[in-house]
DRENGU-412352 format. One record per residue (C-alpha): y, z, x negated; residue number from 1; residue in one letter. Coordinates in steps of 0.25 Angstrom, whole numbers, plus 2048, in hexadecimal, padded with zeros to 3 digits. Layout:
<atoms>
<atom><yy>Y</yy><zz>Z</zz><xx>X</xx><k>NUM</k><r>A</r></atom>
...
</atoms>
This chain:
<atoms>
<atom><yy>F93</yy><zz>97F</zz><xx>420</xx><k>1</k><r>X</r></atom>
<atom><yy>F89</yy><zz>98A</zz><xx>419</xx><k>2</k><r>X</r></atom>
<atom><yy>F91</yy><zz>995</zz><xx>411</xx><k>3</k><r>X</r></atom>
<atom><yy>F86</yy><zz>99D</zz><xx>40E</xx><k>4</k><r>X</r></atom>
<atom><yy>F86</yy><zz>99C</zz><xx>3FF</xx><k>5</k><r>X</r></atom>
<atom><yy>F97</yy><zz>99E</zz><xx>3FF</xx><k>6</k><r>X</r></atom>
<atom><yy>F93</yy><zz>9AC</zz><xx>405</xx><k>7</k><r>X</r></atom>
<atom><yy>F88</yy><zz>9AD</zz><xx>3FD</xx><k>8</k><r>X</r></atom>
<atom><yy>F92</yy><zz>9AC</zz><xx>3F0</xx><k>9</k><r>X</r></atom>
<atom><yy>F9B</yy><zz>9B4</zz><xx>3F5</xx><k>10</k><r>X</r></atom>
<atom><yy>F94</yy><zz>9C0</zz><xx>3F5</xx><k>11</k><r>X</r></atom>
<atom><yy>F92</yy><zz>9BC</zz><xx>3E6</xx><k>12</k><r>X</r></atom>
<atom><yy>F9D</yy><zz>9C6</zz><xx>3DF</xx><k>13</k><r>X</r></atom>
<atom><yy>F9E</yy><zz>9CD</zz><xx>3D2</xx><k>14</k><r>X</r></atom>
<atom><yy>F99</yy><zz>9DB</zz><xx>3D8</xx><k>15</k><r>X</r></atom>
<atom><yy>F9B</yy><zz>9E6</zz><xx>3CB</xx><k>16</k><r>X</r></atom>
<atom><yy>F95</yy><zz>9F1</zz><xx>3D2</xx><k>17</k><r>X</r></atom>
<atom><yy>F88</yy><zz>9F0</zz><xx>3D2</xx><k>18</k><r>X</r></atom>
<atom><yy>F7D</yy><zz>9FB</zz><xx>3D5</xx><k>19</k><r>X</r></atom>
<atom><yy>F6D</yy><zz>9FC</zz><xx>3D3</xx><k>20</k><r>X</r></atom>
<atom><yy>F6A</yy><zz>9FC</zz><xx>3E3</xx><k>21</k><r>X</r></atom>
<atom><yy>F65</yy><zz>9ED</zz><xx>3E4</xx><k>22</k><r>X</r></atom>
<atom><yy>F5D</yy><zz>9EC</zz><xx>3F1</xx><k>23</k><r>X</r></atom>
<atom><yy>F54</yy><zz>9DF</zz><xx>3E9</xx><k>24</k><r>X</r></atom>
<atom><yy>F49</yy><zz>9E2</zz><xx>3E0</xx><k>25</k><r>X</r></atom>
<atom><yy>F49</yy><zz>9DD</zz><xx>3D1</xx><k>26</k><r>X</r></atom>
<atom><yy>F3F</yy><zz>9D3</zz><xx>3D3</xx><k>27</k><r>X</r></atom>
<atom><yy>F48</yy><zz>9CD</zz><xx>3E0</xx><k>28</k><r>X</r></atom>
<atom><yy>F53</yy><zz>9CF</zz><xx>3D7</xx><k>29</k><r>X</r></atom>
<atom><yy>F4D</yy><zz>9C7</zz><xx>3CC</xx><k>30</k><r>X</r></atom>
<atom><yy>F48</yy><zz>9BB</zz><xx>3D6</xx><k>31</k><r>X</r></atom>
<atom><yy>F55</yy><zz>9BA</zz><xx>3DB</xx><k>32</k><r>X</r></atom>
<atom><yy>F5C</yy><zz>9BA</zz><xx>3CE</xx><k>33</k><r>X</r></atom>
<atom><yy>F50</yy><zz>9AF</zz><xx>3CA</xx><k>34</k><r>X</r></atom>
<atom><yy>F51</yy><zz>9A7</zz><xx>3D4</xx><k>35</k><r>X</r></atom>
<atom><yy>F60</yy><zz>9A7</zz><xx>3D4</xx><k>36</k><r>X</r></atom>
<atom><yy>F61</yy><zz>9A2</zz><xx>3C5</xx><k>37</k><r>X</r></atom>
<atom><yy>F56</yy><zz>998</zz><xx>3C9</xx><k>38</k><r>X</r></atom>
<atom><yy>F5D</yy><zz>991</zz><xx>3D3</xx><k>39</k><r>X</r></atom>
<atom><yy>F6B</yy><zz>98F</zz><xx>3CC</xx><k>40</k><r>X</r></atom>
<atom><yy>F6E</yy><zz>983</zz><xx>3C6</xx><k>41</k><r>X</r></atom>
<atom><yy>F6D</yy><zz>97C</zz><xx>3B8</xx><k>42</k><r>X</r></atom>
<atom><yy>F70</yy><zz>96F</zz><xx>3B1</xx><k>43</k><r>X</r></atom>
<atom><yy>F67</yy><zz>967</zz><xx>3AF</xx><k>44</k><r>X</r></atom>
<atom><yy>F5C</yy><zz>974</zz><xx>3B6</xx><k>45</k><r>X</r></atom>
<atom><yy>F5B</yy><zz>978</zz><xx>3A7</xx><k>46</k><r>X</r></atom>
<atom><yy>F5B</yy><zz>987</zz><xx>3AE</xx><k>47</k><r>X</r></atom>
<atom><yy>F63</yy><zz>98C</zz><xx>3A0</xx><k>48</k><r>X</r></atom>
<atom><yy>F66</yy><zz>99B</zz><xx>3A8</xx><k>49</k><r>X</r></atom>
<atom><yy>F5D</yy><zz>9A7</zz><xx>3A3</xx><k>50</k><r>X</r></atom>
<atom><yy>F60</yy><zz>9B5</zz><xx>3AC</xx><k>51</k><r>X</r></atom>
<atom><yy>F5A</yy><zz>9C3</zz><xx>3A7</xx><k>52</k><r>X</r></atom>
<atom><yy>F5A</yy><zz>9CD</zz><xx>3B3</xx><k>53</k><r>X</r></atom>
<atom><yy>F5C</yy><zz>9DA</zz><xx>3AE</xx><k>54</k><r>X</r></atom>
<atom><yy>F57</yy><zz>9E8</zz><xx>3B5</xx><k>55</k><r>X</r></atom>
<atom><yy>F58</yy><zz>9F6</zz><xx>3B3</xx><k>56</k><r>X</r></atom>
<atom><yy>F58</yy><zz>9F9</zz><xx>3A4</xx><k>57</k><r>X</r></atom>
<atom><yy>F5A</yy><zz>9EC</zz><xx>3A0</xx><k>58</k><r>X</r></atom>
<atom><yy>F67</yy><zz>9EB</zz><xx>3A9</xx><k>59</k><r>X</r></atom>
<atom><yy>F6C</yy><zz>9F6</zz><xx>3A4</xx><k>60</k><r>X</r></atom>
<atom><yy>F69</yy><zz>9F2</zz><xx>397</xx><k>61</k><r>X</r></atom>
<atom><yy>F70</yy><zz>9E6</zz><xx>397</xx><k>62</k><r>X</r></atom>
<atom><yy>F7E</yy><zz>9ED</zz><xx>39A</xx><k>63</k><r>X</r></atom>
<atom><yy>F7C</yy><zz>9F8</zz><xx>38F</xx><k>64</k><r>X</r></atom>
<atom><yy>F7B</yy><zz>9EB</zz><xx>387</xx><k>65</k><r>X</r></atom>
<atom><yy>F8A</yy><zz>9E7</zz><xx>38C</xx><k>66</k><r>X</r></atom>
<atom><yy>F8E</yy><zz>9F4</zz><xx>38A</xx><k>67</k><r>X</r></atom>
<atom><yy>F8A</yy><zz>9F7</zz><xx>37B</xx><k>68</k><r>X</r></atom>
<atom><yy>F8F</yy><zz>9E9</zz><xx>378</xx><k>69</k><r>X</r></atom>
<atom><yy>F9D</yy><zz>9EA</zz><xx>37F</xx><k>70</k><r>X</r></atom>
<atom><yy>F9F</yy><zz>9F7</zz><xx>378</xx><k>71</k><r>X</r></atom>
<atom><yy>F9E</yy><zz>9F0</zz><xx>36A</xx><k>72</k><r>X</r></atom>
<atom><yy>FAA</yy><zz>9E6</zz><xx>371</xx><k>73</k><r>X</r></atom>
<atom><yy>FB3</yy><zz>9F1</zz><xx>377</xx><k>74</k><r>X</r></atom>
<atom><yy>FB8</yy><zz>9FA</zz><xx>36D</xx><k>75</k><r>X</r></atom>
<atom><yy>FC1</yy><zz>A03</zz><xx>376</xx><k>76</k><r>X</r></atom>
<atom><yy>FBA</yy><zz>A0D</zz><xx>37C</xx><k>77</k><r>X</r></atom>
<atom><yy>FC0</yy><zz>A0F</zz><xx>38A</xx><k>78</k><r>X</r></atom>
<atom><yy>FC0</yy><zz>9FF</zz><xx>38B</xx><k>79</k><r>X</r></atom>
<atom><yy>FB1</yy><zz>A02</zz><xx>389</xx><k>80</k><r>X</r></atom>
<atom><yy>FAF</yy><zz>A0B</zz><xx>394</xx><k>81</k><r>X</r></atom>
<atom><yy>FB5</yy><zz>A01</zz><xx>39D</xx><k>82</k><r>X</r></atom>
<atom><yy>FAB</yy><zz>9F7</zz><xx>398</xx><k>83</k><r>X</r></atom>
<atom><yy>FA0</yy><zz>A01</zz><xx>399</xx><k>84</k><r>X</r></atom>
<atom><yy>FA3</yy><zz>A05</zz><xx>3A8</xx><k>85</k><r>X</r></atom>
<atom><yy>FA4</yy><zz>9F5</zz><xx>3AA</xx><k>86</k><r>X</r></atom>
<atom><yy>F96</yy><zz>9F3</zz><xx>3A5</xx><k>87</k><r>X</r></atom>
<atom><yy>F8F</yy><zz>9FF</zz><xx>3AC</xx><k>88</k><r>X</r></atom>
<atom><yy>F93</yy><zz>9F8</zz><xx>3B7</xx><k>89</k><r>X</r></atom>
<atom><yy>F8B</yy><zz>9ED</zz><xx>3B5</xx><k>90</k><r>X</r></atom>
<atom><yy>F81</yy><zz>9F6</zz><xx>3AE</xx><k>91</k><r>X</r></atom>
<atom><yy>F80</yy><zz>9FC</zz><xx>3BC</xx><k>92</k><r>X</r></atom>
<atom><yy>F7A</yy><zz>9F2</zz><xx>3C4</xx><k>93</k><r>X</r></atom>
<atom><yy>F6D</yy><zz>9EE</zz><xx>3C8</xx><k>94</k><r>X</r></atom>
<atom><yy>F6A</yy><zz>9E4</zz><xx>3BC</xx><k>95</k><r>X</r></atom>
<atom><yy>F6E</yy><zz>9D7</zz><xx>3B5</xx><k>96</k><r>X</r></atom>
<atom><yy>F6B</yy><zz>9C9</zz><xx>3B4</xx><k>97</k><r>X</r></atom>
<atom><yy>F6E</yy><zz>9C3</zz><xx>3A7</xx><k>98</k><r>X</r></atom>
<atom><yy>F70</yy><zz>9B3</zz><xx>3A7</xx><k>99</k><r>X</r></atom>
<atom><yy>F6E</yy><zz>9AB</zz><xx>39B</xx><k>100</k><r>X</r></atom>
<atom><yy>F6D</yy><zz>99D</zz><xx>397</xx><k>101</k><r>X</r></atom>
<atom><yy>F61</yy><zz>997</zz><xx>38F</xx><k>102</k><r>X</r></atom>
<atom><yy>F69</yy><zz>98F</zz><xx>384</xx><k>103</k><r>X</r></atom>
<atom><yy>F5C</yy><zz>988</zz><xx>380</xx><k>104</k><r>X</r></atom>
<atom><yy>F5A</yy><zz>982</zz><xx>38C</xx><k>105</k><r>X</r></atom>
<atom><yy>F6B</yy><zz>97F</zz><xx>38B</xx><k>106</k><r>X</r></atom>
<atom><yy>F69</yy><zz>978</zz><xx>37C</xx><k>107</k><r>X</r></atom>
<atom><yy>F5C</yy><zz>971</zz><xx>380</xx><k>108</k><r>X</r></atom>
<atom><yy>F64</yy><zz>969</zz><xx>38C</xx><k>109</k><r>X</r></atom>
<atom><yy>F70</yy><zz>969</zz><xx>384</xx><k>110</k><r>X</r></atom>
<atom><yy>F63</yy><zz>95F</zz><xx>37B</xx><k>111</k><r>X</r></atom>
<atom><yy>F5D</yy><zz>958</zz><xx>385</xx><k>112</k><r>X</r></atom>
<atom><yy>F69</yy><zz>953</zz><xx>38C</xx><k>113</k><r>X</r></atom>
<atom><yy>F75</yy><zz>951</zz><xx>381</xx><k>114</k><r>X</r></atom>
<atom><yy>F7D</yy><zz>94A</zz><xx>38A</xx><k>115</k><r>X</r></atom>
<atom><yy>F80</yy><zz>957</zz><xx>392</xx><k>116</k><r>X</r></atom>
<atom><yy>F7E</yy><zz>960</zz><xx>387</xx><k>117</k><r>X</r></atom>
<atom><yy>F8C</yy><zz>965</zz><xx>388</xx><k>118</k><r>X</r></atom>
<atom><yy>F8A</yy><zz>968</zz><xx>396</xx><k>119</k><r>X</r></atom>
<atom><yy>F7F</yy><zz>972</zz><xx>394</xx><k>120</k><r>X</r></atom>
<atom><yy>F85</yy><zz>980</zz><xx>391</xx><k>121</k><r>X</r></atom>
<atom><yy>F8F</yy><zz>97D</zz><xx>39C</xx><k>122</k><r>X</r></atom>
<atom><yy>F83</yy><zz>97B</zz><xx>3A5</xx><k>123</k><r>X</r></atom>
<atom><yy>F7C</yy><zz>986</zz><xx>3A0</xx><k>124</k><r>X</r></atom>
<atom><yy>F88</yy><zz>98D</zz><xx>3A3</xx><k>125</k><r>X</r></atom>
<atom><yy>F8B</yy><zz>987</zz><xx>3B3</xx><k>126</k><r>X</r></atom>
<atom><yy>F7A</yy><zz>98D</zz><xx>3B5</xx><k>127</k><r>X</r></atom>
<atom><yy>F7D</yy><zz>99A</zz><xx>3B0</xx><k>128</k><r>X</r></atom>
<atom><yy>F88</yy><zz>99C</zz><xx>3BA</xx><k>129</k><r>X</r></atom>
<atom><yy>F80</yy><zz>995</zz><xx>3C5</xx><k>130</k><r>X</r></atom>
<atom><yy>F74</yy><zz>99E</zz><xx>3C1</xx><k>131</k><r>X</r></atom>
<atom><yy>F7E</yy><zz>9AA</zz><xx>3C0</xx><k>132</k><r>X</r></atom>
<atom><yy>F84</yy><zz>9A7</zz><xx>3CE</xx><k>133</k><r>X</r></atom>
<atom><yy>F77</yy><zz>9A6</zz><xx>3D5</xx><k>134</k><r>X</r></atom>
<atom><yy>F73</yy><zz>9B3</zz><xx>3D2</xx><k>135</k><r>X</r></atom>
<atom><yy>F80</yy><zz>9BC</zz><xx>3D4</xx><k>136</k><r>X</r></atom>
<atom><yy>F7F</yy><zz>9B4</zz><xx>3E1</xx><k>137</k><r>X</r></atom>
<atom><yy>F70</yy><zz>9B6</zz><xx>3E6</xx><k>138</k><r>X</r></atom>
<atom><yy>F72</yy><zz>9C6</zz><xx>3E1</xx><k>139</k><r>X</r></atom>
<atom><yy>F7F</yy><zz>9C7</zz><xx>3EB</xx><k>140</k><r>X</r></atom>
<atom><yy>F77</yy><zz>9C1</zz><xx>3F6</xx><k>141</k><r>X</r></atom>
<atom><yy>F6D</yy><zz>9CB</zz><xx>3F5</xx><k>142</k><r>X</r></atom>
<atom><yy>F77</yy><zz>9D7</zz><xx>3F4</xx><k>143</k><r>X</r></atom>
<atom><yy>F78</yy><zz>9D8</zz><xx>3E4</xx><k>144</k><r>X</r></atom>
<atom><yy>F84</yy><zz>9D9</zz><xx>3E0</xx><k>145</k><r>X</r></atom>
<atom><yy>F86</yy><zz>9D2</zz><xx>3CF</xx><k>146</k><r>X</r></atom>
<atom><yy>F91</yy><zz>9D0</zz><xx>3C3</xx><k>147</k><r>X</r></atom>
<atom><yy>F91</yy><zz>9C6</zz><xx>3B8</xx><k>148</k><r>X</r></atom>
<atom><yy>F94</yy><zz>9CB</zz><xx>3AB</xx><k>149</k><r>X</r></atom>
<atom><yy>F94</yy><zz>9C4</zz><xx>39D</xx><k>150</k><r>X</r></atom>
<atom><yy>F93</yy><zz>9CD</zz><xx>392</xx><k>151</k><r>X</r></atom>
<atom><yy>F8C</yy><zz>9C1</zz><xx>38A</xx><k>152</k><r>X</r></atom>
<atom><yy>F8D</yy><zz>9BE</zz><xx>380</xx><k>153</k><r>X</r></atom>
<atom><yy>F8E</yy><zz>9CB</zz><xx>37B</xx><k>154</k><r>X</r></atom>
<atom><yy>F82</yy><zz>9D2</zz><xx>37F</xx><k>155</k><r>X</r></atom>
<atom><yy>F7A</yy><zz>9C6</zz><xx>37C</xx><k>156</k><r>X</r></atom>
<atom><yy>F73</yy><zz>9C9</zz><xx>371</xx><k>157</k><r>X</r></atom>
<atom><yy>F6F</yy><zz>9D8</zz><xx>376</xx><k>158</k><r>X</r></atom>
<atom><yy>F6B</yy><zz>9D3</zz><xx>383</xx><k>159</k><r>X</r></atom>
<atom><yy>F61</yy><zz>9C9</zz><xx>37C</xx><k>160</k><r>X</r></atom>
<atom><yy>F5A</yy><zz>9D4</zz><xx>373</xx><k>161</k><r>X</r></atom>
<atom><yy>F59</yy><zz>9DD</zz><xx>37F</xx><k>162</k><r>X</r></atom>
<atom><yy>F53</yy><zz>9D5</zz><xx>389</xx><k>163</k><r>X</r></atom>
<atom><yy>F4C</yy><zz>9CC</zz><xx>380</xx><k>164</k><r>X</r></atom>
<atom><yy>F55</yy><zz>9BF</zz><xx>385</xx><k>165</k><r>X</r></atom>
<atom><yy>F52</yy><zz>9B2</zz><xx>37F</xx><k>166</k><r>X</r></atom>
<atom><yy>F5A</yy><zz>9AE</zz><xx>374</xx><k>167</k><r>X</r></atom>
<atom><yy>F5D</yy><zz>9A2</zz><xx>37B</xx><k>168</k><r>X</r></atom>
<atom><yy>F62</yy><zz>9A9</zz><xx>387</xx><k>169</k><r>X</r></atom>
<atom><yy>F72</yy><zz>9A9</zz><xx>387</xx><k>170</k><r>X</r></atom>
<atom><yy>F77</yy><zz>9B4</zz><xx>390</xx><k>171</k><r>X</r></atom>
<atom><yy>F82</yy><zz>9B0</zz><xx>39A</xx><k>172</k><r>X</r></atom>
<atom><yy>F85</yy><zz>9BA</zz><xx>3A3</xx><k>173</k><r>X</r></atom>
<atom><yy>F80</yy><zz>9C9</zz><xx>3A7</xx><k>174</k><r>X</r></atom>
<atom><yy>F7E</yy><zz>9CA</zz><xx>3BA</xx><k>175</k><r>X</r></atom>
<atom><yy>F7E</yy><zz>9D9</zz><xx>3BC</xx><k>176</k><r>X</r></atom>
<atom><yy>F7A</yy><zz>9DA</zz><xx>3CB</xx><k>177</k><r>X</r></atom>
<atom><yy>F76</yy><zz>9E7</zz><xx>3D4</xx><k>178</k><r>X</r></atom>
<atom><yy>F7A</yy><zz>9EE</zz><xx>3E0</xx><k>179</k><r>X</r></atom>
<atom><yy>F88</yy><zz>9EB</zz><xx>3E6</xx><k>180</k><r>X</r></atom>
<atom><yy>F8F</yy><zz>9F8</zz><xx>3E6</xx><k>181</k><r>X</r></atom>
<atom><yy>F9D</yy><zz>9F3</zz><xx>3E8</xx><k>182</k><r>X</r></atom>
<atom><yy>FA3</yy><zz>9E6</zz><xx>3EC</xx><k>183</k><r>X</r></atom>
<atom><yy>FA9</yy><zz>9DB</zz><xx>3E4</xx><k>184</k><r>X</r></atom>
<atom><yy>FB9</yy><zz>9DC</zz><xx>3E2</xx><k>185</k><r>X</r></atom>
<atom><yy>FBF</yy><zz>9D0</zz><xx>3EB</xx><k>186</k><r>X</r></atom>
<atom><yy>FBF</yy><zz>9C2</zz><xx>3E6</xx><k>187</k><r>X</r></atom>
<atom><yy>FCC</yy><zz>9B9</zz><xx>3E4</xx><k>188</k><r>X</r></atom>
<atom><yy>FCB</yy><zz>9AB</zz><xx>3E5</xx><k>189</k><r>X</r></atom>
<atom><yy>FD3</yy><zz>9A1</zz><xx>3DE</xx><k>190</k><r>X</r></atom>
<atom><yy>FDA</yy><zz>997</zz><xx>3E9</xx><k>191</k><r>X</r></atom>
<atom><yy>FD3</yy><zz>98C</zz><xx>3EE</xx><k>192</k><r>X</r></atom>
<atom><yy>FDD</yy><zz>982</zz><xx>3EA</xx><k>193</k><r>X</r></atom>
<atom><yy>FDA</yy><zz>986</zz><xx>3DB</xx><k>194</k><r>X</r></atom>
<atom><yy>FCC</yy><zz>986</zz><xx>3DA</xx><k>195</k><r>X</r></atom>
<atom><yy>FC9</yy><zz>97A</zz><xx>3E3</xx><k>196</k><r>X</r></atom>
<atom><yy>FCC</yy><zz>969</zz><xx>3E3</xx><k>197</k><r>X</r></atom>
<atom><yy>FC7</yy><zz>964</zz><xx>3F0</xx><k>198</k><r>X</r></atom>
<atom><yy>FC7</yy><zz>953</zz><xx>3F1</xx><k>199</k><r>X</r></atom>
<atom><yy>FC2</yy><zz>94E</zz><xx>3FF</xx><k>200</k><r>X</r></atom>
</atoms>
């Protein structure tokens, strides 16, 4: 029995910090992210996730964005600084995908197939984590080390008017990836026994 892709997602960890020394180049950074998205799965094919790759002023950018928004939701100053230090963190990494969904091409299936209309957002939703998946695990396997965030719906409107996102575009989550400069924590698992039925 092959295991290759069990080791593969193993490596596959939420890594918080992260560095600038990425030994890939942005455009072999964007062909994997590209190609990784591409390759995930969809209802129906109807492709409904949108990603923004975010570099350099724009990445930084983005979690200034976070930052100026989260200071208007947490009044207490020394709270703040932790949420600050927290964001840095992120802010400190190489860059950012951004993952959104296309809600038009959501309500136009939504149209032309009324009888699994109901199913759709859920389906939108089960792509974006296959989407989201395939990329964190195709950055581990070449030594990048990512996080998932969701500071949406929040930052919505500001990310949209600063990077010129389609109004259509509904942001779903925020990949900050870079160097690996320390591992993940350990991992506990839930028992077996709860998780799984098994019928032979």
């Amino acid at each position: 029995m092959e295991t290759k892709f069990v080791e593969l997602a193993k490596k596959r960890r939420s890594i918080y910090a992260l560095g600038r020394d990425v030994k890939l180049s942005q455009d072999d950074l964007v062909a994997l992210i590209k190609n990784s998205v591409k390759q995930g799965p969809s209802s129906f094919n109807n492709q409904t996730t949108r990603v923004a790759i975010l570099f350099g002023d724009s990445h930084e950018e983005l979690w200034d964005i976070v930052i100026n928004r989260l200071k208007q939701e947490v009044p207490d100053a020394d709270a703040f600084k932790r949420t600050e230090a927290k964001i840095n963190g992120f802010k400190a990494a190489y860059g950012t995908v951004l993952f959104f969904t296309e809600t038009k091409t959501v309500a136009k299936f939504e149209h032309d197939f009324p009888l699994y209309a109901a199913n759709f957002q859920d389906w939108s939703e089960q792509s974006q984590g296959n989407a989201q998946y395939a990329v964190w695990t195709a950055l581990a396997e070449n030594g990048v080390g990512a996080n998932l965030q969701h500071y949406n719906p929040l930052i919505d409107d500001d990310v949209r008017s600063t990077f010129d996102i389609p109004a259509s575009w509904r942001l779903r989550a925020e990949m900050d990836f870079g160097s690996i400069e320390a591992p993940a924590d350990d991992k506990d698992y839930m028992s077996d026994d709860e998780r799984f039925l098994i019928f032979k």
